[in-house]
PDB file of N, CA, C and O in Angstrom:
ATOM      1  N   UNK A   1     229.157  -4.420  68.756  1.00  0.00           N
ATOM      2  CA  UNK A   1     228.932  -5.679  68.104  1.00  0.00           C
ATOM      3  C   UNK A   1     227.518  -6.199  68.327  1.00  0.00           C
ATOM      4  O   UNK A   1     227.042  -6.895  67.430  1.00  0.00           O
ATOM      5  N   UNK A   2     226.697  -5.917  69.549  1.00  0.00           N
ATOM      6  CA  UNK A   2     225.243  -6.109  69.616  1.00  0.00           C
ATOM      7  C   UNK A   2     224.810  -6.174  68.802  1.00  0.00           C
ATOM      8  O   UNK A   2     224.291  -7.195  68.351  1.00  0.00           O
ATOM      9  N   UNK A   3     224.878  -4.513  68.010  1.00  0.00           N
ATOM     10  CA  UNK A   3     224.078  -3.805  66.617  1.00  0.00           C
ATOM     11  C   UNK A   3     224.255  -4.387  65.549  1.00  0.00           C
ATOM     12  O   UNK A   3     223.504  -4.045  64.636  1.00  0.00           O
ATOM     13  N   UNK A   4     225.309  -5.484  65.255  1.00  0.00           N
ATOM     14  CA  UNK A   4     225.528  -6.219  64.389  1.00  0.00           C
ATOM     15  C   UNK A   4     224.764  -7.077  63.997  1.00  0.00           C
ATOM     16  O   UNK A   4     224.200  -7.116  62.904  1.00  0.00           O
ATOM     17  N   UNK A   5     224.658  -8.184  65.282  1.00  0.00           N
ATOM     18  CA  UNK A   5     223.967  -8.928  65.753  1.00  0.00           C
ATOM     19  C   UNK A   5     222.652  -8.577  65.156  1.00  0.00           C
ATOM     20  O   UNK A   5     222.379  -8.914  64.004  1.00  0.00           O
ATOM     21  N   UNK A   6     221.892  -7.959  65.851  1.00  0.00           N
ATOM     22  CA  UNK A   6     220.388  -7.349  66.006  1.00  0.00           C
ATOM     23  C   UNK A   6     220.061  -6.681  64.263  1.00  0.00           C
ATOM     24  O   UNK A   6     218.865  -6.765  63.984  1.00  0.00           O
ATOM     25  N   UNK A   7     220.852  -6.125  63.241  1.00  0.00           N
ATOM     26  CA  UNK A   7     220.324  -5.763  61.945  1.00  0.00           C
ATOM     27  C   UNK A   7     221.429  -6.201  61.154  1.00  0.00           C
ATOM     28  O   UNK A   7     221.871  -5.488  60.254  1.00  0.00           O
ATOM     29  N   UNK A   8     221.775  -7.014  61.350  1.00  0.00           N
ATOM     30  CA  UNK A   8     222.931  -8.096  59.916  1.00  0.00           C
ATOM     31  C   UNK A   8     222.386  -7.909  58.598  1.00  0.00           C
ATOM     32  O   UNK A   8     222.987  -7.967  57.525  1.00  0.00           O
ATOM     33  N   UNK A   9     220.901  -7.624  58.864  1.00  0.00           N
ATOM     34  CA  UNK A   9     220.047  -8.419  57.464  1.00  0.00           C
ATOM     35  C   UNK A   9     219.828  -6.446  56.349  1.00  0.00           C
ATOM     36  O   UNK A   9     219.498  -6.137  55.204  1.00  0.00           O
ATOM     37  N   UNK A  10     220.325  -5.575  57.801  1.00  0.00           N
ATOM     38  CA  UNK A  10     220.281  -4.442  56.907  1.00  0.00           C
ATOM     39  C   UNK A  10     221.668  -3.654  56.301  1.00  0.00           C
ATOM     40  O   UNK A  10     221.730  -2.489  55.907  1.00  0.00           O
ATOM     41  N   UNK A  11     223.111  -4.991  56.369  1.00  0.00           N
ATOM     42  CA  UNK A  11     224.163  -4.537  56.269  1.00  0.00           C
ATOM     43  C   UNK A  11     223.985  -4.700  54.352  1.00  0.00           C
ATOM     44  O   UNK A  11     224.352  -3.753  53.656  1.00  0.00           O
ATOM     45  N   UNK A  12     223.446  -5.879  53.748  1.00  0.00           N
ATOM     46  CA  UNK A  12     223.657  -5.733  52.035  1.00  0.00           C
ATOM     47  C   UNK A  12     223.187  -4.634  51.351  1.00  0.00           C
ATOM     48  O   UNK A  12     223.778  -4.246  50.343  1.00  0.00           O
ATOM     49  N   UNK A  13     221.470  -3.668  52.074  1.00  0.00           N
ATOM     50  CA  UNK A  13     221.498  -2.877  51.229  1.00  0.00           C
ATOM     51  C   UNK A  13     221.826  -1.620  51.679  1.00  0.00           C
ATOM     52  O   UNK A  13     221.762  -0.531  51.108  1.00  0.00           O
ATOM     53  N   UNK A  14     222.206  -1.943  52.843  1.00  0.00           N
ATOM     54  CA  UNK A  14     223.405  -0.665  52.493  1.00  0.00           C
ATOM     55  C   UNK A  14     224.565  -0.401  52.024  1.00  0.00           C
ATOM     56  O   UNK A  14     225.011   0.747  52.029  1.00  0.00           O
ATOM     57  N   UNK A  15     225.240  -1.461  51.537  1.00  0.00           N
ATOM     58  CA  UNK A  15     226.173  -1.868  50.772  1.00  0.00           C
ATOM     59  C   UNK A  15     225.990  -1.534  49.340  1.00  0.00           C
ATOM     60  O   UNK A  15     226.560  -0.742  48.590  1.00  0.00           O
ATOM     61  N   UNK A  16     225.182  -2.238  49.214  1.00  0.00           N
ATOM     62  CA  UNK A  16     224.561  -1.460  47.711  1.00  0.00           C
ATOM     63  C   UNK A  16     224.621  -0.178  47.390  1.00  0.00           C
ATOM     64  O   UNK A  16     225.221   0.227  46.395  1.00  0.00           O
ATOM     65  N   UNK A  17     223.752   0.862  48.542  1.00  0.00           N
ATOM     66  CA  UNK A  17     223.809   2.302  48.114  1.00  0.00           C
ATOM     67  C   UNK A  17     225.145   2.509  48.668  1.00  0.00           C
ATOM     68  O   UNK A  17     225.115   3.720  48.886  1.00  0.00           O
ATOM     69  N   UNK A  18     226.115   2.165  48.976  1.00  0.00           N
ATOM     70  CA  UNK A  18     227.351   2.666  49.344  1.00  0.00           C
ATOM     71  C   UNK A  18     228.142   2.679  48.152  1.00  0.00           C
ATOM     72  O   UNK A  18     228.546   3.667  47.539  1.00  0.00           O
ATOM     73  N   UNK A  19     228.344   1.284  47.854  1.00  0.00           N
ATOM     74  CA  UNK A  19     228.759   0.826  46.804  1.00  0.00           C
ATOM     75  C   UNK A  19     228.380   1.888  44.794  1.00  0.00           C
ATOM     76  O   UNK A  19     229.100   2.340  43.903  1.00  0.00           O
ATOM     77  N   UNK A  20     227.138   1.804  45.005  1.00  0.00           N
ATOM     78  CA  UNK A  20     226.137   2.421  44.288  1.00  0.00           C
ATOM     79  C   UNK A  20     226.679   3.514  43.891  1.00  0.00           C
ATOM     80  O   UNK A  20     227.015   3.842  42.753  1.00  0.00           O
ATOM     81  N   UNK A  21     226.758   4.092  44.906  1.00  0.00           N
ATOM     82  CA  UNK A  21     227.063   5.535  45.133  1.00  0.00           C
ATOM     83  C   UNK A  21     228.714   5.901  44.193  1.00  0.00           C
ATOM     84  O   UNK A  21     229.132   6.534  43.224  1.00  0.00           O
ATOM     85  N   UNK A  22     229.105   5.140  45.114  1.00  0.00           N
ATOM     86  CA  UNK A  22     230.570   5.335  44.813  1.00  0.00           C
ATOM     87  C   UNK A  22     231.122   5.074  43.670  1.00  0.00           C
ATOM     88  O   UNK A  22     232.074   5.796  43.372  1.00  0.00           O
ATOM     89  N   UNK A  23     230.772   4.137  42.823  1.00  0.00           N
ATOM     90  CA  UNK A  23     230.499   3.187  41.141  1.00  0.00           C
ATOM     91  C   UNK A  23     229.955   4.382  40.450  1.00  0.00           C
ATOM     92  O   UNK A  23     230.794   4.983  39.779  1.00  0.00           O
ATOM     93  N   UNK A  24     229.101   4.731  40.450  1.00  0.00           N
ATOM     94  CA  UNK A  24     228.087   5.621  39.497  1.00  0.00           C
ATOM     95  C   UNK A  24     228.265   7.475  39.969  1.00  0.00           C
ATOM     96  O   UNK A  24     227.778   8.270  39.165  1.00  0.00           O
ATOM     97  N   UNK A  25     228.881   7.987  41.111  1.00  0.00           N
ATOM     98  CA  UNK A  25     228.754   9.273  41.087  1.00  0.00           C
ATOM     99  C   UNK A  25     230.319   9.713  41.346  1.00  0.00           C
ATOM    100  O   UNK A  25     230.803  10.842  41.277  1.00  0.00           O
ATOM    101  N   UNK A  26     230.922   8.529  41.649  1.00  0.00           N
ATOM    102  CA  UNK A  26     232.516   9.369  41.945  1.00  0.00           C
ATOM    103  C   UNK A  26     233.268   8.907  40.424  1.00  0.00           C
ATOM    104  O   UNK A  26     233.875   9.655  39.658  1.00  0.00           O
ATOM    105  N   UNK A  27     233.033   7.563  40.283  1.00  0.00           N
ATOM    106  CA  UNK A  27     233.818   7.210  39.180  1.00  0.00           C
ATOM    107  C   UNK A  27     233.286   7.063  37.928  1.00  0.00           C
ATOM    108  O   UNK A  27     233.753   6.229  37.153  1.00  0.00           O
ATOM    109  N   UNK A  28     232.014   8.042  37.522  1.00  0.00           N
ATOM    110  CA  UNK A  28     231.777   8.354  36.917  1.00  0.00           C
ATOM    111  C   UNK A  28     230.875   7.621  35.627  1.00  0.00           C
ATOM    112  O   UNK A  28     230.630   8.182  34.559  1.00  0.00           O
ATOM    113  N   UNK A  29     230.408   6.083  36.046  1.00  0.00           N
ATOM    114  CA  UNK A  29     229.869   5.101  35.346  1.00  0.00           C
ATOM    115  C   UNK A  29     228.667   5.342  35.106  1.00  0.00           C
ATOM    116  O   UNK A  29     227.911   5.960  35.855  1.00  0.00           O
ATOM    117  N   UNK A  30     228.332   4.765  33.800  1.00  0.00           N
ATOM    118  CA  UNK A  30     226.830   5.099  33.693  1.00  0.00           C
ATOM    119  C   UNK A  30     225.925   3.830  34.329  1.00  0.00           C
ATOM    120  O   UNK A  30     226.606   2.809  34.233  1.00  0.00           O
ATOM    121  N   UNK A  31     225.020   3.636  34.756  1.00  0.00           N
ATOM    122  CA  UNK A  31     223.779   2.670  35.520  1.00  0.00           C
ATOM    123  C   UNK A  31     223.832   1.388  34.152  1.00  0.00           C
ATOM    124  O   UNK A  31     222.770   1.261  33.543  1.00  0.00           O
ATOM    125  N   UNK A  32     224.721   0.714  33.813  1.00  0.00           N
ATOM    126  CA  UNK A  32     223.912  -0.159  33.266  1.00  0.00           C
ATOM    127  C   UNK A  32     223.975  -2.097  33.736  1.00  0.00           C
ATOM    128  O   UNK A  32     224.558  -2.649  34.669  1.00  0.00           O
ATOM    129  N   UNK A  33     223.341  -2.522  32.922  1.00  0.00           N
ATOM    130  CA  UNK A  33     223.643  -3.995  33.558  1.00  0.00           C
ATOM    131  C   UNK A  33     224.671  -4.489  34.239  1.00  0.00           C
ATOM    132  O   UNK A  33     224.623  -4.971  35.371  1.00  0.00           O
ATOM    133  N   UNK A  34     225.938  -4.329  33.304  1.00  0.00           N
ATOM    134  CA  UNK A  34     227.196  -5.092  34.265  1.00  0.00           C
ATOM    135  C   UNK A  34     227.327  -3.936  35.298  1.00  0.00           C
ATOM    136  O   UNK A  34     227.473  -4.420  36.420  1.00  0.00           O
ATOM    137  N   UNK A  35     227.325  -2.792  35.306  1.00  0.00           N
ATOM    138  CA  UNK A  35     227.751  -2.081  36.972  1.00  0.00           C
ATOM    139  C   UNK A  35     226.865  -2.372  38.046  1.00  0.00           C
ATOM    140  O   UNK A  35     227.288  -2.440  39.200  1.00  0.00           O
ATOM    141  N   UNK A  36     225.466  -2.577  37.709  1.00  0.00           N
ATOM    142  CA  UNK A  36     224.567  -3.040  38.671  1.00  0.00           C
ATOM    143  C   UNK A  36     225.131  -4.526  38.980  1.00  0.00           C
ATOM    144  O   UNK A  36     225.398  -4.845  40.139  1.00  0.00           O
ATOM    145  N   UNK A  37     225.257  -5.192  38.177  1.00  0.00           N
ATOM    146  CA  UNK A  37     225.530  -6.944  39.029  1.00  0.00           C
ATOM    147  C   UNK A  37     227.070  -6.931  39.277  1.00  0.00           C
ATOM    148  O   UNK A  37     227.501  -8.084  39.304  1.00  0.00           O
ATOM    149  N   UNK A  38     227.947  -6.068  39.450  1.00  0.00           N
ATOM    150  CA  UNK A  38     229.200  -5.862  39.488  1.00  0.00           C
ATOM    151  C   UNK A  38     228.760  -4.858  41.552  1.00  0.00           C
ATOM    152  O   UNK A  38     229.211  -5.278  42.617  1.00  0.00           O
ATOM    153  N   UNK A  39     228.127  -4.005  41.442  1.00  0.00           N
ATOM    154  CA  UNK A  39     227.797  -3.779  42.743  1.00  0.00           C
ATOM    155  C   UNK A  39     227.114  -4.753  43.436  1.00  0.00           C
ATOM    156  O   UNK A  39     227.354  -4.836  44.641  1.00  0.00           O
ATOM    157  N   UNK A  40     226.488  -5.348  43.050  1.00  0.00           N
ATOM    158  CA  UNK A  40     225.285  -6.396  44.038  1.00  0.00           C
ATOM    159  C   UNK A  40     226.162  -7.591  44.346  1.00  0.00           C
ATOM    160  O   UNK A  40     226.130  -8.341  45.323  1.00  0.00           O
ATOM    161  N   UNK A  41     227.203  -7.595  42.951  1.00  0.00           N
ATOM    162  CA  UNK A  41     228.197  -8.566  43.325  1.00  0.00           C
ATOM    163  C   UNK A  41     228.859  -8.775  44.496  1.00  0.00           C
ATOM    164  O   UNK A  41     228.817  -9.647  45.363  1.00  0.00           O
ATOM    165  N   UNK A  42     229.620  -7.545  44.282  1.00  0.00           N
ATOM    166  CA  UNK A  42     230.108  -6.833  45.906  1.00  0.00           C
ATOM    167  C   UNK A  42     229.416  -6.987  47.104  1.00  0.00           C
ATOM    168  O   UNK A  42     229.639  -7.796  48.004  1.00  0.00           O
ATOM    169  N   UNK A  43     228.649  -6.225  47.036  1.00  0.00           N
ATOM    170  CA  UNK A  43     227.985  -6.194  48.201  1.00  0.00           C
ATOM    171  C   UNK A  43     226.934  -7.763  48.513  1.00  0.00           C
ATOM    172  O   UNK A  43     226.097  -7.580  49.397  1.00  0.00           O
ATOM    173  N   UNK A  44     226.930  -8.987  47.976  1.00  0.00           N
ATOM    174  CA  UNK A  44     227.052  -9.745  48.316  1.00  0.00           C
ATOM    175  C   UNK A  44     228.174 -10.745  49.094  1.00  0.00           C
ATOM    176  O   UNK A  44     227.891 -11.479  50.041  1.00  0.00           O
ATOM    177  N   UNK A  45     229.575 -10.599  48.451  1.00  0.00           N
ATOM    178  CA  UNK A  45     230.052 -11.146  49.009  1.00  0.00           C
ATOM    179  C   UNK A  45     230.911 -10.443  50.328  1.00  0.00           C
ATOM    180  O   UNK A  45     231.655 -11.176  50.981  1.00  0.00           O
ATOM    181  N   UNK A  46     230.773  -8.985  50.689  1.00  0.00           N
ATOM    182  CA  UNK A  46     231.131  -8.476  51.685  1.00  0.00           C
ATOM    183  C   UNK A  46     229.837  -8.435  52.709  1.00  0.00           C
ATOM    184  O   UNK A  46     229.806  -7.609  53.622  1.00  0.00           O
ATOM    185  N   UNK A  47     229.042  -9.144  52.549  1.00  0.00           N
ATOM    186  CA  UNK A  47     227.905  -8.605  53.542  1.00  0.00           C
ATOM    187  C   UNK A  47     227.764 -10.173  54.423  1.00  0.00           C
ATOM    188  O   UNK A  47     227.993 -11.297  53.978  1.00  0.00           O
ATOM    189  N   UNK A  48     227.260  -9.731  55.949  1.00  0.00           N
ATOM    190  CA  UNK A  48     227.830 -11.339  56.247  1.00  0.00           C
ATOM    191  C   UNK A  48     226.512 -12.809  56.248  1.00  0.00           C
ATOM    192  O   UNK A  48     225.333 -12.529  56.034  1.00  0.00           O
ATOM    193  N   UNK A  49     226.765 -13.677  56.402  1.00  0.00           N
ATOM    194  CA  UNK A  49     225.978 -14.739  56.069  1.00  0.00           C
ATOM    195  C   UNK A  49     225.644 -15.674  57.269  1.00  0.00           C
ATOM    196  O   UNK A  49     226.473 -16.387  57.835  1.00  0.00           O
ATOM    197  N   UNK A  50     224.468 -15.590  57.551  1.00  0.00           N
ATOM    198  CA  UNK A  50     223.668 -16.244  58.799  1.00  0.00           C
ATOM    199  C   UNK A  50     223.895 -17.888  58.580  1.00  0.00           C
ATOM    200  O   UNK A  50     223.399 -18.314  57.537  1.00  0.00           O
ATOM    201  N   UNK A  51     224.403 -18.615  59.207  1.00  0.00           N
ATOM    202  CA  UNK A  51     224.931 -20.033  59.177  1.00  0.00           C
ATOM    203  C   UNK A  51     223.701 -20.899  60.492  1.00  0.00           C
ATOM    204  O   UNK A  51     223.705 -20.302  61.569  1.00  0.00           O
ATOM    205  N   UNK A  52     222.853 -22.020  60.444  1.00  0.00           N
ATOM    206  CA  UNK A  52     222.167 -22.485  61.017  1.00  0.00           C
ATOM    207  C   UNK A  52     222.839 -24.231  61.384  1.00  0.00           C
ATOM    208  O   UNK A  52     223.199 -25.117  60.609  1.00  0.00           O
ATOM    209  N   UNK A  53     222.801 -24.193  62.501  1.00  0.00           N
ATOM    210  CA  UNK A  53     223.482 -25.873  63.124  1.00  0.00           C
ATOM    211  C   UNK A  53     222.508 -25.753  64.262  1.00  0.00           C
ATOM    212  O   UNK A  53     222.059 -24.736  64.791  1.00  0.00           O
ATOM    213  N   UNK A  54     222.241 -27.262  64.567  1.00  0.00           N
ATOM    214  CA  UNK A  54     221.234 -28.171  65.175  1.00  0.00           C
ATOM    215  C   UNK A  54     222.329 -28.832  66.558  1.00  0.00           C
ATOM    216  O   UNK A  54     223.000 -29.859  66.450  1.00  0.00           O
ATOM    217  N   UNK A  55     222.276 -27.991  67.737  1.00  0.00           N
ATOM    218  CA  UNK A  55     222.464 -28.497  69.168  1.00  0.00           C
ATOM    219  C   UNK A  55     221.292 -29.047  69.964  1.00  0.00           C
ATOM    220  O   UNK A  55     220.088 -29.036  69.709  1.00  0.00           O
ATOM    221  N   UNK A  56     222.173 -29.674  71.307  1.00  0.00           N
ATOM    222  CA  UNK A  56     220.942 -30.116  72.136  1.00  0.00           C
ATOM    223  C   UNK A  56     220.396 -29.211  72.169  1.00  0.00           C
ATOM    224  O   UNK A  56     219.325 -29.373  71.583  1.00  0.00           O
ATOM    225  N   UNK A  57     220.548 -27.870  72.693  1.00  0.00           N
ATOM    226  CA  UNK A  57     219.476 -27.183  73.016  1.00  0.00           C
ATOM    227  C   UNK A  57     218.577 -26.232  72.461  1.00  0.00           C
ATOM    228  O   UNK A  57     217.964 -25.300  72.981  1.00  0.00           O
ATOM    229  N   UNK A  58     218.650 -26.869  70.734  1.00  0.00           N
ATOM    230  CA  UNK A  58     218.099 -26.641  69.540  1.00  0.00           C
ATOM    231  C   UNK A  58     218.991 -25.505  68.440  1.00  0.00           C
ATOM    232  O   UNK A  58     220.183 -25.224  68.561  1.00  0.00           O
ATOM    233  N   UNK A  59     218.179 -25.046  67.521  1.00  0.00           N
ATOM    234  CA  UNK A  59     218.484 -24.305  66.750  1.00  0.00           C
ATOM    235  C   UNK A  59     219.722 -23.207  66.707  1.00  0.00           C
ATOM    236  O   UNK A  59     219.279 -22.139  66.283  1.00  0.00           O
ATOM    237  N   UNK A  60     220.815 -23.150  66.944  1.00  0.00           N
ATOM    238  CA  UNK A  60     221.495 -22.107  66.520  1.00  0.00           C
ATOM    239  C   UNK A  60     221.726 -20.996  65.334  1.00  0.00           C
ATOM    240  O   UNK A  60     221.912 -21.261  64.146  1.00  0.00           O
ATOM    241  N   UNK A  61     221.690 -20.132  65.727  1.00  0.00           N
ATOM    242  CA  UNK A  61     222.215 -19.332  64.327  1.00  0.00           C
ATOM    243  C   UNK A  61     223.456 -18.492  64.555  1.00  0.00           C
ATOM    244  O   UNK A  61     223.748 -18.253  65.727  1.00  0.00           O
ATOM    245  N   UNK A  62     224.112 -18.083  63.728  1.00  0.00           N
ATOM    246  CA  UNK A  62     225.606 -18.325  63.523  1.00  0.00           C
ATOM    247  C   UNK A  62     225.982 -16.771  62.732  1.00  0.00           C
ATOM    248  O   UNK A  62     226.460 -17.220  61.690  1.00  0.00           O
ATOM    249  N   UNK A  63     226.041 -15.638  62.621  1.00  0.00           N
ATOM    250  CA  UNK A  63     226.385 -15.094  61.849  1.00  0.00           C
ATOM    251  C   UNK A  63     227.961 -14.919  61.164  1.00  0.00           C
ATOM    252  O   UNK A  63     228.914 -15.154  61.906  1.00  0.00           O
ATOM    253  N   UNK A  64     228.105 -14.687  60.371  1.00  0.00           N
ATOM    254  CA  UNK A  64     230.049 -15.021  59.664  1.00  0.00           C
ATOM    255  C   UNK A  64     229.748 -13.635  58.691  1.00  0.00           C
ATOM    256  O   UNK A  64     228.734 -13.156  58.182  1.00  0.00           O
ATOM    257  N   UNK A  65     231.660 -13.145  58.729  1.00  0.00           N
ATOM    258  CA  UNK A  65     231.871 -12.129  57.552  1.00  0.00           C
ATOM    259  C   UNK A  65     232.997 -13.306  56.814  1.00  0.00           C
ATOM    260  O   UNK A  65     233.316 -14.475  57.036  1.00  0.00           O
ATOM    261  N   UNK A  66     233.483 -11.899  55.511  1.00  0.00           N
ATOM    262  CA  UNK A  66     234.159 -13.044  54.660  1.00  0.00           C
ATOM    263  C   UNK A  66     235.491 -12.693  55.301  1.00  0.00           C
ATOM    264  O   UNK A  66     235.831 -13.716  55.895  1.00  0.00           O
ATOM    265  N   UNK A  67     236.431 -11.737  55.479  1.00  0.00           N
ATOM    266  CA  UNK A  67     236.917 -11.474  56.023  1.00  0.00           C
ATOM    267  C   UNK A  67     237.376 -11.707  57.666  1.00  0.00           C
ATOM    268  O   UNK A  67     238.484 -11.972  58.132  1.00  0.00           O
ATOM    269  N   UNK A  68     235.957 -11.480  58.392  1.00  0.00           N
ATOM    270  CA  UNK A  68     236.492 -11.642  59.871  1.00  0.00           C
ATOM    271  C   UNK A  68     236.433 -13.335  60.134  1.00  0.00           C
ATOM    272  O   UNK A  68     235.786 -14.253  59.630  1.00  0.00           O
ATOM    273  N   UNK A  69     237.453 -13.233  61.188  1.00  0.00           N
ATOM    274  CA  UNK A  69     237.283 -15.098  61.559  1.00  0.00           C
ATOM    275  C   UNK A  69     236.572 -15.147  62.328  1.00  0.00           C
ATOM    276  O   UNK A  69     235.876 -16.162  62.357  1.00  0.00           O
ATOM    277  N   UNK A  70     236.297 -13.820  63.635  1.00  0.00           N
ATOM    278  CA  UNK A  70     235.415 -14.206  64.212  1.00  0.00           C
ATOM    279  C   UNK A  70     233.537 -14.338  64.111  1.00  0.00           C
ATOM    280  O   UNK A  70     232.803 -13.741  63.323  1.00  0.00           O
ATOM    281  N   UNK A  71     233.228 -15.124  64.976  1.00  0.00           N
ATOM    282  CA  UNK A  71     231.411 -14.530  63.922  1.00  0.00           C
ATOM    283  C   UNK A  71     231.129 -14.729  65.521  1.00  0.00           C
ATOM    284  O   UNK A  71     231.816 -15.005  66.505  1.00  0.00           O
ATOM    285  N   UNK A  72     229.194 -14.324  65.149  1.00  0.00           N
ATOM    286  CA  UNK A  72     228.932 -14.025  66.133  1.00  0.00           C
ATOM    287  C   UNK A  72     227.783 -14.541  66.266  1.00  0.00           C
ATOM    288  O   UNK A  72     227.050 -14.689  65.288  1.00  0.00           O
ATOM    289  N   UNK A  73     227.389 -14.940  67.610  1.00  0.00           N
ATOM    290  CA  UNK A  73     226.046 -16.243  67.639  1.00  0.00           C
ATOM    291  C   UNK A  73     225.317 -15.545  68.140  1.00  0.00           C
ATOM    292  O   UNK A  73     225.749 -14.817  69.034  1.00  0.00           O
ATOM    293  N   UNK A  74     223.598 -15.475  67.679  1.00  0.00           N
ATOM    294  CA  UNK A  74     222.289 -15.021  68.240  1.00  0.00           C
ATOM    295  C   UNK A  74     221.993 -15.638  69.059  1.00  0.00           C
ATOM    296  O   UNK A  74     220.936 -15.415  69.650  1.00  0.00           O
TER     297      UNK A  74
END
């Protein structure tokens, strides 16, 4: 869960070429507009989202999935 922590910001595009991948070479789709914003779609809302709140002892950041309840603080 460290590794999570430490590259969150490189979980969407790999989502993409996962996603990508799997859309266009297994199931056989051709590359066009709606499959591209239909993947980015995806892999936006599965990728997780850095949340910022203001404590005494300043700045927090917050990471969250959509799925997990738990998240995890930097």
């Amino acid at each position: 869960m460290k590794y999570i922590k430490k590259f969150h910001f490189l979980i969407f595009p790999f989502l993409i070429i996962i996603f990508g991948t799997l859309v266009l070479e297994v199931f056989n789709y051709e590359a066009n507009t709606t499959s591209i914003l239909f993947i980015c779609g995806l892999s936006f809302l599965l990728s997780p989202k850095v949340k910022s709140y203001e404590t005494q002892s300043g700045i927090q950041y917050q990471v969250t999935w959509l799925f997990l309840k738990k998240s995890f603080k930097e």
